[in-house]
Structure formats: C-alpha cells, structure tokens
N, C-alpha and C positions, 0 to 999 in steps of 0.2 A: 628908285624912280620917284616914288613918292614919301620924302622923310616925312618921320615923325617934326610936330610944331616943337613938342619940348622932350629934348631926348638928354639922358645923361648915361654915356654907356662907357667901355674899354677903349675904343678906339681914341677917346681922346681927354680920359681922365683912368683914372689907378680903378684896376679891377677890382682890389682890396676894400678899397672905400664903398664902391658906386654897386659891389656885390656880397659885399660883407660883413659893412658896419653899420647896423641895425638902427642905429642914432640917426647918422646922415641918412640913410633911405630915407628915412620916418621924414627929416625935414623936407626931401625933395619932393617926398611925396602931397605935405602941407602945402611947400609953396605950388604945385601944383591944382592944390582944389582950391585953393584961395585963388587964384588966377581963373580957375574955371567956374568960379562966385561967380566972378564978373562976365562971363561968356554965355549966351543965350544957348548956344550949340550944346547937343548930347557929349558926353564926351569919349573916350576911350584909355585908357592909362595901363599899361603893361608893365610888371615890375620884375624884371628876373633876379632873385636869390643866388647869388654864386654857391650857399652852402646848399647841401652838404658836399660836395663835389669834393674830388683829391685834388691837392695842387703838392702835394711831397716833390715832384717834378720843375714846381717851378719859385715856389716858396719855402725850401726845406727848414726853413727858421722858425717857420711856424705850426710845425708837426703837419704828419702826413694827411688829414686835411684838413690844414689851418686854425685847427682846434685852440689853437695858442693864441690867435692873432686877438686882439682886443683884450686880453682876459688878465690885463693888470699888470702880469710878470713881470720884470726888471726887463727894459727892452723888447716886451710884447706890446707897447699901447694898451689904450682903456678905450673902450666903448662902453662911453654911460649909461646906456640904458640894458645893458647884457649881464645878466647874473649866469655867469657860465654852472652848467650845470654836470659833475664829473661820475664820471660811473668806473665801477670796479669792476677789471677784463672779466676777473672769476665769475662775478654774476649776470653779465652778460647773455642773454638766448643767440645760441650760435645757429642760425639756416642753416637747413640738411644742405645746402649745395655749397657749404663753406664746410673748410676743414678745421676741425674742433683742438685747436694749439693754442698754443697761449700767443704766438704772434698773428696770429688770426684775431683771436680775441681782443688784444690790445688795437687792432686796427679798427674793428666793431666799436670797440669801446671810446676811441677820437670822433667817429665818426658820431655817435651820439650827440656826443657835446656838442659839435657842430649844428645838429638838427634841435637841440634847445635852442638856440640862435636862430634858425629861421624862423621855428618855432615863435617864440617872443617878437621876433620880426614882423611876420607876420598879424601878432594882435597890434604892434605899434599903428598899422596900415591901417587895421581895421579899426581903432580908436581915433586915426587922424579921420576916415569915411564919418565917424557917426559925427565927427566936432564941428567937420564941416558943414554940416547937413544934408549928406548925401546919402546917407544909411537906406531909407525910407524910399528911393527910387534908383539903386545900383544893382545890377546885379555880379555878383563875386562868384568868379572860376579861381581855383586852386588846382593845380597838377605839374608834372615832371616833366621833360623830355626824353628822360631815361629809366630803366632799372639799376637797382642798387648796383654799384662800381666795385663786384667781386665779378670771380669768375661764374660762368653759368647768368651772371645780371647784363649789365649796361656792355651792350655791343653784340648781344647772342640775344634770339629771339625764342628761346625757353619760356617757362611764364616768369623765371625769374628778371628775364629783359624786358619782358613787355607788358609786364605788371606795373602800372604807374599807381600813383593817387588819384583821385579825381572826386572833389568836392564844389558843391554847386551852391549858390546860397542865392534863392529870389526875396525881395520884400513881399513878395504875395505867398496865396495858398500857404499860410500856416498851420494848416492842418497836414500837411508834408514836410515843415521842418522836423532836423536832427532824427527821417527816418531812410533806409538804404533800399538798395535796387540793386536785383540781378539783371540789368538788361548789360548785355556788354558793348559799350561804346569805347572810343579809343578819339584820339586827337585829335584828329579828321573828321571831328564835332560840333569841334571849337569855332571856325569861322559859321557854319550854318546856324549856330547858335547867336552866334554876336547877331548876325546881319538880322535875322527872326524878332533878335529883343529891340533892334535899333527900327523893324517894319524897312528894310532895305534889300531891294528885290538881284538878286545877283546877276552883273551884265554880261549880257549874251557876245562871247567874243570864240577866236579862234587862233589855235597855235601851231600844234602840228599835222592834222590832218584837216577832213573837211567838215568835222561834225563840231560843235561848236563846243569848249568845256562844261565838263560837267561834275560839280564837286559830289565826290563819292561817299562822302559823311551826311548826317541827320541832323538835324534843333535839335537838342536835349530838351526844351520846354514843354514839350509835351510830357516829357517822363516827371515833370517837377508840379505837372497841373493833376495827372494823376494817377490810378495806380491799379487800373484794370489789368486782367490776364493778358488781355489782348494787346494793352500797349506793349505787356513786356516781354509778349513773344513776336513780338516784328523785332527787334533788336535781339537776333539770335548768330550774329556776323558780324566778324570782325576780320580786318588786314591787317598785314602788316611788310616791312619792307626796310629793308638794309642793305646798302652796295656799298660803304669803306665808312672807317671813324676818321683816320687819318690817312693821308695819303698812300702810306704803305700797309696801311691794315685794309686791305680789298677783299671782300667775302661778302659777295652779293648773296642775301635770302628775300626768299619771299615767302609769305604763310598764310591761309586762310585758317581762323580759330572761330570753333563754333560753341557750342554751349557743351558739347560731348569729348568730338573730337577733335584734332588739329594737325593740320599739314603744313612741315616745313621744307623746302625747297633749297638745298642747296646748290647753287650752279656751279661755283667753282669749286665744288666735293674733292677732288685729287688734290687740292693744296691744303696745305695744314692752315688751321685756323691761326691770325694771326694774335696779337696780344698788344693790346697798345700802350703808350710809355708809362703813364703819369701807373698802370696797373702794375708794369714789369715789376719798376721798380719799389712796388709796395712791402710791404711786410707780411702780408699774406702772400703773395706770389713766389718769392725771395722763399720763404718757408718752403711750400710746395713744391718748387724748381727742387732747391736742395733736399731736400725729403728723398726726389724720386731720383736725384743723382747718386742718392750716397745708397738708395734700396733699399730703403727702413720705410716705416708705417707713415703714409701722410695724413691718415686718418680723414682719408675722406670717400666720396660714394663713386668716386668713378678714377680713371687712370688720365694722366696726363697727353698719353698716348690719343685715348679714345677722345681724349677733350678737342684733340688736334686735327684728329681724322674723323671727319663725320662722312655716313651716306649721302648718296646724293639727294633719298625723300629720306626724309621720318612721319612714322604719322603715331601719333598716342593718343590712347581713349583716356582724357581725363578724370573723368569719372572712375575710374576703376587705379588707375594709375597717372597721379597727381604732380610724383617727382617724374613724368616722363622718363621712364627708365627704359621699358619695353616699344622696341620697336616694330610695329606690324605694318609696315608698308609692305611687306612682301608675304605677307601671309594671306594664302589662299580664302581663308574665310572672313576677310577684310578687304579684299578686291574690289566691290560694289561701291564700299565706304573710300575707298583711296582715289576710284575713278572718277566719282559725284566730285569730291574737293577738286580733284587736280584741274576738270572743268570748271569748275566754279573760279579757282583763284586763275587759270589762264584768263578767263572771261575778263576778270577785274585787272588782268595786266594789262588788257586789250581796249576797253575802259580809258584806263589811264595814259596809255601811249607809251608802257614801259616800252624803253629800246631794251632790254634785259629780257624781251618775250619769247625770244626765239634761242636763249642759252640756255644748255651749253652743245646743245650739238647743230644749232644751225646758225644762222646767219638773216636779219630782218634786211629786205628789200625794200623800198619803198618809195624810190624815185623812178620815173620815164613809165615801162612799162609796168610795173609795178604800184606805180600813184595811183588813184591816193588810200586805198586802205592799207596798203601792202603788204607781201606774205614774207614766210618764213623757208628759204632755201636751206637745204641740207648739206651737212661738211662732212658728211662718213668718217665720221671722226670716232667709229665705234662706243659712242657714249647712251 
C-alpha cells in the first residue's frame, strides 16, 4: 500500500547480490544516506541480510548456505570487501538440540562462515552511518526473524525458535552502552520503538471488530534510558505465534513465555510436525532421517518420532529445565500454573483477532448474530 521511496530487494533484482554481497549492500546503503544529506525528513532504512539463511535448496553451487558464494573460488565470485572466515567442523560447539555428527558439524561449520559475512556486513553499514554523519542521531536495531535453521530452531517455538538476537544501539545515555538486560522483549517492539524515537503517535483505526488496534509490543527506550528493578520487571511477557512457513508446513502454535514458565499450544497436535525444504534437504536432516531408518545412534536428545508428534499443550519451567524436556502440563501440582498461562495467552489471542482462537475443537462465529465480538461454537470433535 505504501512502498518504500528507495527499495532494492528480490523481487526485482538477484537475491544473491541485494542479500549477500556485503560490497553492494555497503554502496546501497551510501548512496542512500547521501541522498538522505540532502532530505530535511527523519529517515527510516531497513536492510535485510539474506545470510545466514540456507539456500542448499536453491543455490546448491554455493554450499549449503551459500557459504561459497563470493569467497574467490574458481567460479564462486569475489566480494571485495569479505574476508571469508573458515572454521574446522571438529571444533565447532555443537547445540544440545543438534545432533553431535560430523554431517551436523559440517553444516554448523558453513553456517559460520556465512555469519562472518553479515558479520563484516554489518560494520560496512555501520561505517557508512558514522561517514555520513548520521552516527550521532540514529538509532541502530539489530535482530532475526527466526531461530537458527536446525531442527528444534527456525519454524518450532522451543527457545531454540524463538531465541533471536536483539541488539539496540541509542547515541544517548552512554552510561548504558555495551551493557544487557533481562527484560524479555520480542519483535512486536520494533514498531512501538520506531514510532516513540520518531515522537509518532500510532493512528487510531479499525479492522476486524469494533475496538479499534492496538499494537501489543512496548518502546524498548525506556529499557535503554534506564535500569531500575522496576523497569525490568514490567517486561516479564512474552508471545509468540506460528501458523505455516510454507504452504504445506501448517502447524499453527501459540505460546505465552514468561521469565519462569512457558506454554505452548499446539492446535493441530494429531498431525506430525512438518519439515520444510530448503531443512529436508540439509545434511543435518539427511543425517538424522537415515540414522533413525537404518536404527543406529543419531546422537541426539530426542526421537524423530517425538519430534513429529507433539501434545497438544507443553508447558516447561525453565528455570529448572532449560532444554525443555519435561513436560508438566498435566501434572497435578502445575494446574494453577497451566491455568493462569492458558488465560493469559487466550486473552492475547483475543487481543489480537487470532481467527485460530477457537482451535482446535471449536469453530469462531462472528458474523449476524454473533457480531461483533463474537464467540467460539463447539465441534464435539472430542479434542
């Protein structure tokens, strides 16, 4: 509805270039603040990194993720400004929720090299901010869209999916830089943030019912101005929310995670969890598939099985158990704790307008008689 003034993205230039090569970013992002020298208006510039992302799937010439592409080879290209940086599988730290092979490792190990590259990317952007003379009144968000692209990461809302980065950088209160915070925030920060630093009041409209939106994230600037108990126990809540990656991977969750505990919500729990391509086909997955076909060690913490069939709640005290292993949604002496989330995160489905609030055993009404808040009918669907 409303493009971007200067956009250079996939849709109508090489994803490789416009996500990949550290060089050309760097200039677009030059000719950008030079352009915006001359513009009296604040600005906005969003830059998305394609790395570390897999593309084995769709660039298999340039390892499984792209780790090759730029890095000089006969028939890899050069990106001038990337000193690919190469790590040995064997010394690699393998995550408890990856399986400790050597084709596991090696996939760890591309992946690396890749994030030297955003890496280095990343300071090109920030050396083009300070040249242009913008260092002094920007402020710099850093973070993901995902968890890391194993299994148990990107596409499952474990902490391993919903563990991003998130690094904040203001020109003020430098008696808070390069120090961290436990408040937990999540992405649905980001616009309350922008609009707060921009002094832009969010407009009052409406979509689907009749209470008008209302963005369910917080300004981080307060957490960056200071650093009382108090600010950092109002950020003791977090959401979270997944309904398909790709078309045929559908496995809607939803989750309320707190500083203790955390509820995941399965809806559609009776189907196996799906697996999407660009993972199937990795070398960690390839590993693990055949592992558990042939009935040998896959060396890792859970069964392919269980990976596939999950409850329809989980709830885990992190605190005590961190890899989420044990599940006490059904346990007697966790009831009170299961009951409080399960209101809390309907609340926030409710909130939001999830049409997913009434799954998986009813059906949401919400037209004629039922307008305009409307409820949830039941399918005696014995679930």
């Amino acid at each position: 509805v409303y493009p971007f003034e200067y956009a250079y993205t996939e849709e109508h230039h090489s994803l490789l270039q416009v996500g990949r090569n550290i060089t050309y970013i760097k200039l677009l992002a030059r000719e950008f603040f030079k352009e915006s020298q001359q513009d009296t208006r604040p600005f906005f510039l969003y830059i998305g990194f394609h790395d570390p992302h897999r593309c084995g799937h769709t660039n298999p010439e340039y390892g499984q993720f792209c780790e090759k592409f730029g890095n000089g080879e006969p028939g890899m290209g050069i990106i001038e400004d990337w000193k690919p940086t190469h790590y040995d599988p064997s010394d690699v730290v393998v995550p408890y929720f990856v399986q400790d092979t050597i084709a596991a490792r090696q996939d760890l190990a591309a992946q690396y090299t890749t994030i030297s590259r955003l890496d280095q990317g990343v300071g090109l952007i920030l050396d083009e901010l300070k040249s242009s003379g913008f260092e002094d009144s920007t402020l710099v968000v850093y973070s993901s869209d995902n968890g890391i692209p194993f299994q148990v990461g990107r596409t499952n809302l474990q902490e391993p999916g919903m563990s991003e980065p998130l690094l904040v950088s203001t020109p003020f209160h430098e008696e808070y830089w390069n120090t961290r915070s436990d408040a937990l925030v999540s992405l649905l920060d980001i616009t309350p943030t922008v609009l707060d630093w921009f002094n832009i009041t969010y407009p009052t409209y409406k979509i689907f019912g009749p209470n008008p939106v209302n963005l369910t994230g917080n300004t981080l600037l307060p957490l960056l101005q200071e650093r009382e108990s108090r600010v950092q126990q109002e950020w003791d809540t977090v959401y979270a929310s997944h309904s398909l990656h790709e078309i045929t991977g559908y496995y809607p969750m939803r989750v309320i995670r707190k500083q203790r505990f955390k509820l995941i919500h399965n809806l559609n729990f009776l189907m196996p969890f799906p697996i999407d391509q660009d993972f199937y086909i990795s070398r960690t997955f390839q590993d693990l598939l055949n592992r558990t076909r042939k009935h040998i060690d896959t060396h890792w913490f859970m069964t392919l099985h269980d990976y596939y069939y999950r409850p329809r709640w989980q709830l885990f005290d992190l605190q005590n158990d961190p890899k989420e292993l044990v599940n006490l949604a059904g346990k007697t002496e966790f009831q009170d704790v299961f009951e409080s989330l399960r209101r809390e995160l309907h609340q926030w489905q409710n909130v939001t307008y999830d049409p997913w609030i009434c799954a998986p055993d009813g059906v949401l009404e919400n037209e004629g008689a039922f307008s305009p808040m409307g409820t949830c009918l039941p399918l005696d669907n014995n679930l």
